[in-house]
GUMARSE-985348 format. One record per atom (N, C-alpha, C, O): atom name; residue in three letters; x, y, z; residue number from 1. Coordinates in nm, 2 decimals. Layout:
CA_ALA_X_Y_Z_NUM $
...
END
This chain:
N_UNK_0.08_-0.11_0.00_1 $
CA_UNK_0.00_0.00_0.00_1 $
C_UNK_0.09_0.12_0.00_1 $
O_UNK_0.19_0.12_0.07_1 $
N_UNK_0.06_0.23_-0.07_2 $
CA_UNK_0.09_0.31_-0.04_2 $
C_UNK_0.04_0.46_-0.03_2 $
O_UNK_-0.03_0.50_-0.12_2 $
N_UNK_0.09_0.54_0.07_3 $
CA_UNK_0.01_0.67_0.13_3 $
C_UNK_0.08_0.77_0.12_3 $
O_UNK_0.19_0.78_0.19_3 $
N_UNK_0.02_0.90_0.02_4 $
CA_UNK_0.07_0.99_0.01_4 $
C_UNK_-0.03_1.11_0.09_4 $
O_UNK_-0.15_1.14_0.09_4 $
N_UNK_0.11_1.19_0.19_5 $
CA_UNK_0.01_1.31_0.23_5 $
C_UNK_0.06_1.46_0.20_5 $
O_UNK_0.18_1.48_0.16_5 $
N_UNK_-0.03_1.54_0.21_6 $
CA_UNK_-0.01_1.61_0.20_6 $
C_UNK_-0.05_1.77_0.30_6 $
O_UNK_-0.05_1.76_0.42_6 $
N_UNK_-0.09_1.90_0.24_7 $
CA_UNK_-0.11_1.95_0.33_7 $
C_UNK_-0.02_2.08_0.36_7 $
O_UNK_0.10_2.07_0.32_7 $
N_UNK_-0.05_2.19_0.42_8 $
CA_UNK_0.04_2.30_0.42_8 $
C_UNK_0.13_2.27_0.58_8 $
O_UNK_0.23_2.21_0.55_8 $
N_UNK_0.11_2.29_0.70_9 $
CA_UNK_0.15_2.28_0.83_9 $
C_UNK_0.15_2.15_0.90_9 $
O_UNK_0.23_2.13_0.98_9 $
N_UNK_0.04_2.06_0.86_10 $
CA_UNK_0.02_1.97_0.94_10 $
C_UNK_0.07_1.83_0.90_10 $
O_UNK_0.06_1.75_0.99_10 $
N_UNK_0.15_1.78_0.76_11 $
CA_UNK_0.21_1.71_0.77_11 $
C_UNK_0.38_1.67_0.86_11 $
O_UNK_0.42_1.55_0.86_11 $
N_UNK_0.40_1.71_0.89_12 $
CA_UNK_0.53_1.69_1.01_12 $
C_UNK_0.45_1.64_1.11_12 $
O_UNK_0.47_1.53_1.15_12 $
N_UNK_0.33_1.72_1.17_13 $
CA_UNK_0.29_1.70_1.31_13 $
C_UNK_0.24_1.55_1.28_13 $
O_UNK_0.29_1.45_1.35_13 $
N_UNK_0.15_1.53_1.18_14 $
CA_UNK_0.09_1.38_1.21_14 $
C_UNK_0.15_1.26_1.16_14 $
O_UNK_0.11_1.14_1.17_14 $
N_UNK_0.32_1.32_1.09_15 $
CA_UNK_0.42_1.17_1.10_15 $
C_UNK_0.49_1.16_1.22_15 $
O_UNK_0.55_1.06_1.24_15 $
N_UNK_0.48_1.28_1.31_16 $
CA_UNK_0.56_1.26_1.44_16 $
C_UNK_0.47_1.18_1.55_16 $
O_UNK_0.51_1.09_1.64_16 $
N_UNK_0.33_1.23_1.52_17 $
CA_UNK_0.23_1.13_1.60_17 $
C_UNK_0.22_1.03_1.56_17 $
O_UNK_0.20_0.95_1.65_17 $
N_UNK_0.22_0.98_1.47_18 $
CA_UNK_0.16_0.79_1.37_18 $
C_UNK_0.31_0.71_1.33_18 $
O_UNK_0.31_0.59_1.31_18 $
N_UNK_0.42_0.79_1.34_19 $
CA_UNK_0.56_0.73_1.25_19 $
C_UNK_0.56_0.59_1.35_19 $
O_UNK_0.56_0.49_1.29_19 $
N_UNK_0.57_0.57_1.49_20 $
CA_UNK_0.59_0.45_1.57_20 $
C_UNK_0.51_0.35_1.53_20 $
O_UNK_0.55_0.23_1.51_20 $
N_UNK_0.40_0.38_1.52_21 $
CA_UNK_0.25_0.31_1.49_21 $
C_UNK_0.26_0.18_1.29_21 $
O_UNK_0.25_0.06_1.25_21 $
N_UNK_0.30_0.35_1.24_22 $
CA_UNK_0.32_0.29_1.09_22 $
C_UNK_0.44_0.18_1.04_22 $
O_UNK_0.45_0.13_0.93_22 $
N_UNK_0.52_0.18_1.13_23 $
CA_UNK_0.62_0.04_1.12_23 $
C_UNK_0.62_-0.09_1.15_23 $
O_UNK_0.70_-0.19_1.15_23 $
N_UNK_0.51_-0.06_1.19_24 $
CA_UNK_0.45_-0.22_1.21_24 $
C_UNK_0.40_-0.25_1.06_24 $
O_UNK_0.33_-0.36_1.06_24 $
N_UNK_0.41_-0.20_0.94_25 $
CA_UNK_0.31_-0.25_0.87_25 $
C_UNK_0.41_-0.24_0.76_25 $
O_UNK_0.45_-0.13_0.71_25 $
N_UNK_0.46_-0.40_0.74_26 $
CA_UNK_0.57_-0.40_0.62_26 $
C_UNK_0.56_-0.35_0.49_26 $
O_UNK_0.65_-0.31_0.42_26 $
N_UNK_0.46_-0.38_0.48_27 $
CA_UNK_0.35_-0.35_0.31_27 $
C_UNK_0.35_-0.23_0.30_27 $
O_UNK_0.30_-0.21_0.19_27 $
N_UNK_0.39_-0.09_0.36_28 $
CA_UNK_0.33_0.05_0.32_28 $
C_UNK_0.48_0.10_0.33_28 $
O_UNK_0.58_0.06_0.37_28 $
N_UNK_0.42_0.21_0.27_29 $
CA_UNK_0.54_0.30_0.16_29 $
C_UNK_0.44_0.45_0.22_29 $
O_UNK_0.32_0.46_0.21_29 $
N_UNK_0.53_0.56_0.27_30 $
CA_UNK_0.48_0.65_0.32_30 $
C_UNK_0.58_0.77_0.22_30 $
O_UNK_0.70_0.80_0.22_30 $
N_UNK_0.46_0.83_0.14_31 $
CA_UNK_0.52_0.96_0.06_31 $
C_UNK_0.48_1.08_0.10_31 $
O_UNK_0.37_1.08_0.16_31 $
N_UNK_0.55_1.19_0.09_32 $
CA_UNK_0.48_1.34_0.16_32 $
C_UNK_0.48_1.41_0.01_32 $
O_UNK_0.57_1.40_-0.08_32 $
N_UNK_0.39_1.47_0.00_33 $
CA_UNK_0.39_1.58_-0.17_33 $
C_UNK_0.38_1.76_-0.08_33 $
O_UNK_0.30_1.82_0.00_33 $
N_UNK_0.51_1.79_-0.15_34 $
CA_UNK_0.54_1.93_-0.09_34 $
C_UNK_0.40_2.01_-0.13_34 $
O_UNK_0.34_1.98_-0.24_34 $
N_UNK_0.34_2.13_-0.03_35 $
CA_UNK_0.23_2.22_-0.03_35 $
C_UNK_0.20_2.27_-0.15_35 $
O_UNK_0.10_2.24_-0.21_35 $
N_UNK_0.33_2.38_-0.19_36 $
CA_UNK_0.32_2.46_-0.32_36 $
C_UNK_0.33_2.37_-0.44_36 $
O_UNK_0.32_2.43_-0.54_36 $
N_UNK_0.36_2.22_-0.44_37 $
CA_UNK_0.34_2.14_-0.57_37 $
C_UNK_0.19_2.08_-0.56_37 $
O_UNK_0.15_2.04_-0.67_37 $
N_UNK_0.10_2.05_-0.45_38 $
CA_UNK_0.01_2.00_-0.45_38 $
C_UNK_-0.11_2.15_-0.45_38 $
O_UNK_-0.22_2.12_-0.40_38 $
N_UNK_-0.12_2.26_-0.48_39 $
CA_UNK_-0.13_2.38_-0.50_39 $
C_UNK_-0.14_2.43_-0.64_39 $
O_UNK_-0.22_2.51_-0.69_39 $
N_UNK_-0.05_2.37_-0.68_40 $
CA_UNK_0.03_2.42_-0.83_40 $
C_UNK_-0.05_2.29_-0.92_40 $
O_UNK_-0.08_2.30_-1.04_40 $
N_UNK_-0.09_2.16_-0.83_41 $
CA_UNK_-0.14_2.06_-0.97_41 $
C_UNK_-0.30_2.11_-0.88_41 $
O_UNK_-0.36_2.04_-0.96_41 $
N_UNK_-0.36_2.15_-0.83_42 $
CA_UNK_-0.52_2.20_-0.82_42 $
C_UNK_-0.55_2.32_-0.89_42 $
O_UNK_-0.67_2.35_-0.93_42 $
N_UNK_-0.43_2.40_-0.93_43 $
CA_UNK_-0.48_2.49_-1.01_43 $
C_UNK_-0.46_2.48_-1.18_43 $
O_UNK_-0.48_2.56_-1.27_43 $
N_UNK_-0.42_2.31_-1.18_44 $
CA_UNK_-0.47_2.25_-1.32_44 $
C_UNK_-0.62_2.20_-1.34_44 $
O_UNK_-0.69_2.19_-1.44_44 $
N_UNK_-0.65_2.15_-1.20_45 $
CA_UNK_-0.80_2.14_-1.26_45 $
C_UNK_-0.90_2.21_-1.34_45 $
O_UNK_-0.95_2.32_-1.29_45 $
N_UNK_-0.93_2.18_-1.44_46 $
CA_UNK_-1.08_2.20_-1.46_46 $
C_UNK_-1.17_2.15_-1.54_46 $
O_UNK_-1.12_2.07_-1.61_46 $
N_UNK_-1.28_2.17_-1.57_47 $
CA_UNK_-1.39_2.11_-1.62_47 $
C_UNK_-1.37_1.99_-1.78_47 $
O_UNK_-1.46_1.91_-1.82_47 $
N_UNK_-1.25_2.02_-1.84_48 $
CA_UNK_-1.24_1.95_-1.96_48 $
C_UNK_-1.07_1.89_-1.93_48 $
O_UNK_-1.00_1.88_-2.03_48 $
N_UNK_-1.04_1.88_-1.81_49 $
CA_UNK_-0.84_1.84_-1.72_49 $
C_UNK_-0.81_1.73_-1.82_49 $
O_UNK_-0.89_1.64_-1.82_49 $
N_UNK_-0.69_1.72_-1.91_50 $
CA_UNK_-0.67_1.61_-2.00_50 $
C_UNK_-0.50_1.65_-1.91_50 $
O_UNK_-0.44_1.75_-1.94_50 $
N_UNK_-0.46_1.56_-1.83_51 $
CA_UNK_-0.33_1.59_-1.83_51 $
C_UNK_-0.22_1.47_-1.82_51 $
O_UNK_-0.25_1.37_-1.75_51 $
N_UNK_-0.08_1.47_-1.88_52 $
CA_UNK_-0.04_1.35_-1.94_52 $
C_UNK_0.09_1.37_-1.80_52 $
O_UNK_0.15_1.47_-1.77_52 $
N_UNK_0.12_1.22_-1.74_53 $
CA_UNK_0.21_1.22_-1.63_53 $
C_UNK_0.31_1.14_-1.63_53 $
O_UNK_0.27_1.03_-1.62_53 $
N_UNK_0.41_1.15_-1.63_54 $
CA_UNK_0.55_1.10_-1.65_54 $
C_UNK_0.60_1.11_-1.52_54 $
O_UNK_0.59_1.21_-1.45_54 $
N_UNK_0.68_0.97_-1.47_55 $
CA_UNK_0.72_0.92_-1.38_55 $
C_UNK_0.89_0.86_-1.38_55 $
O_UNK_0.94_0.76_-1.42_55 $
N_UNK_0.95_0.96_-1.32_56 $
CA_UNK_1.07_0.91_-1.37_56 $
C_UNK_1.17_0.92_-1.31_56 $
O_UNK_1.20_1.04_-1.29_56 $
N_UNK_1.28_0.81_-1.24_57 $
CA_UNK_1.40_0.82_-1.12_57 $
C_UNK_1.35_0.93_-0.98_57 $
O_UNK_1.41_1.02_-0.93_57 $
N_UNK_1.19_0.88_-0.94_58 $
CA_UNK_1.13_0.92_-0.82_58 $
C_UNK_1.10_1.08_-0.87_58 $
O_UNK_1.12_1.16_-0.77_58 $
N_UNK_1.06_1.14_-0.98_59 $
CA_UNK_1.03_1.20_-0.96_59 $
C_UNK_0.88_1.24_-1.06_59 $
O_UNK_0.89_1.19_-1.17_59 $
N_UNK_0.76_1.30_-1.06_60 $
CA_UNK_0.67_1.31_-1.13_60 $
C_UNK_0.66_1.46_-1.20_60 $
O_UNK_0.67_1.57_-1.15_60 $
N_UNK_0.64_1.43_-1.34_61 $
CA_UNK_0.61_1.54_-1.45_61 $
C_UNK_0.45_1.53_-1.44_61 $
O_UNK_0.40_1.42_-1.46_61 $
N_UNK_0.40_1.62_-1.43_62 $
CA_UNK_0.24_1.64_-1.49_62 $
C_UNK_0.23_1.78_-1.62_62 $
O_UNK_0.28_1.90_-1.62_62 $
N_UNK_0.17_1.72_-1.71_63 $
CA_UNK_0.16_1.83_-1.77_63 $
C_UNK_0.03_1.89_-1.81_63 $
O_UNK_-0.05_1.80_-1.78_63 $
N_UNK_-0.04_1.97_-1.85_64 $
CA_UNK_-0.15_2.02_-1.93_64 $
C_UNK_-0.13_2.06_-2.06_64 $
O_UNK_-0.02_2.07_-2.11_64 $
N_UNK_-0.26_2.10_-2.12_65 $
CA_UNK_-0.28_2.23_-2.21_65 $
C_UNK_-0.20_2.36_-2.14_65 $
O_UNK_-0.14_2.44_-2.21_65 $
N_UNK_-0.19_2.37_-2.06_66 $
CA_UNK_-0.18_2.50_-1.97_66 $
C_UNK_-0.06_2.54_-1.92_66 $
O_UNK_-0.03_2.66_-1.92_66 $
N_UNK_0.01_2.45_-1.86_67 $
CA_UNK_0.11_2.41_-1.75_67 $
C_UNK_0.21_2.32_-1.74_67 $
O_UNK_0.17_2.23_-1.81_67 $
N_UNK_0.32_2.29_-1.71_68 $
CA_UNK_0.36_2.17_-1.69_68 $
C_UNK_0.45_2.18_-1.51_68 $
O_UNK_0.53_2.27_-1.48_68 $
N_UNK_0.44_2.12_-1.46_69 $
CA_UNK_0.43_2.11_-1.29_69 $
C_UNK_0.57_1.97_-1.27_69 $
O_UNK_0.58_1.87_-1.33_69 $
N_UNK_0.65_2.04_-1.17_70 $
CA_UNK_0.76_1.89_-1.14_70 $
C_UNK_0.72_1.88_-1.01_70 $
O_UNK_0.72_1.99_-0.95_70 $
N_UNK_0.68_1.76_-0.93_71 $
CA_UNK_0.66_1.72_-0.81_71 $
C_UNK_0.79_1.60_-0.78_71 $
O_UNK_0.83_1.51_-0.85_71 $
N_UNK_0.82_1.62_-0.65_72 $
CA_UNK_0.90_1.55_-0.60_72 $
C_UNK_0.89_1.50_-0.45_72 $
O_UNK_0.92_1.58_-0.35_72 $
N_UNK_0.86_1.38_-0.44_73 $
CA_UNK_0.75_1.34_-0.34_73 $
C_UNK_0.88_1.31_-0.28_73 $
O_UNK_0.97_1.30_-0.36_73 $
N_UNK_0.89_1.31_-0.12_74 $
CA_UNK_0.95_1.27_0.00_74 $
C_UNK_0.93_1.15_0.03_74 $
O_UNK_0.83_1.13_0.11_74 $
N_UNK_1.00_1.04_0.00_75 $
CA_UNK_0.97_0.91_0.13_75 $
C_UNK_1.00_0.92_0.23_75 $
O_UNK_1.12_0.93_0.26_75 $
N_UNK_0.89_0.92_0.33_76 $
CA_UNK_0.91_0.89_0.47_76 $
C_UNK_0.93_0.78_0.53_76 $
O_UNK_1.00_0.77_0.62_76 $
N_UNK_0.85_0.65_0.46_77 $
CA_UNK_0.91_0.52_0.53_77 $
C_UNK_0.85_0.45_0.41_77 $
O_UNK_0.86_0.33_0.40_77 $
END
């Protein structure tokens, strides 16, 4: 499984409360998606969103009509 979070302030707080908890569970993969990139792909949405995503040495390309956005997700565990 895996869980990606996100969030402007509150991600740190709730891997410092759950990180003990979540290592019990060999199967999960814990990703964090930085604020201003999860920000940056919402203000791709909209009503006709065609967007093509490239995945590549841990890192994600999203692109649009409009935009093209680099995200670079954090593993936490």
């Amino acid at each position: 499984m895996i869980l990606y979070t996100y969030g402007e302030n509150n991600q740190a707080i709730w891997w410092q409360k759950n990180q003990p908890k979540l290592y019990d569970f060999k199967n999960l993969s814990i990703f964090s998606l930085g604020y201003s990139a999860t920000q940056a792909l919402a203000q791709l949405a909209d009503r006709s969103i065609k967007l093509t995503i490239t995945i590549q040495d841990g890192e994600v390309w999203v692109s649009s009509d409009s935009a093209n956005l680099e995200i670079k997700p954090q593993q936490l565990m």
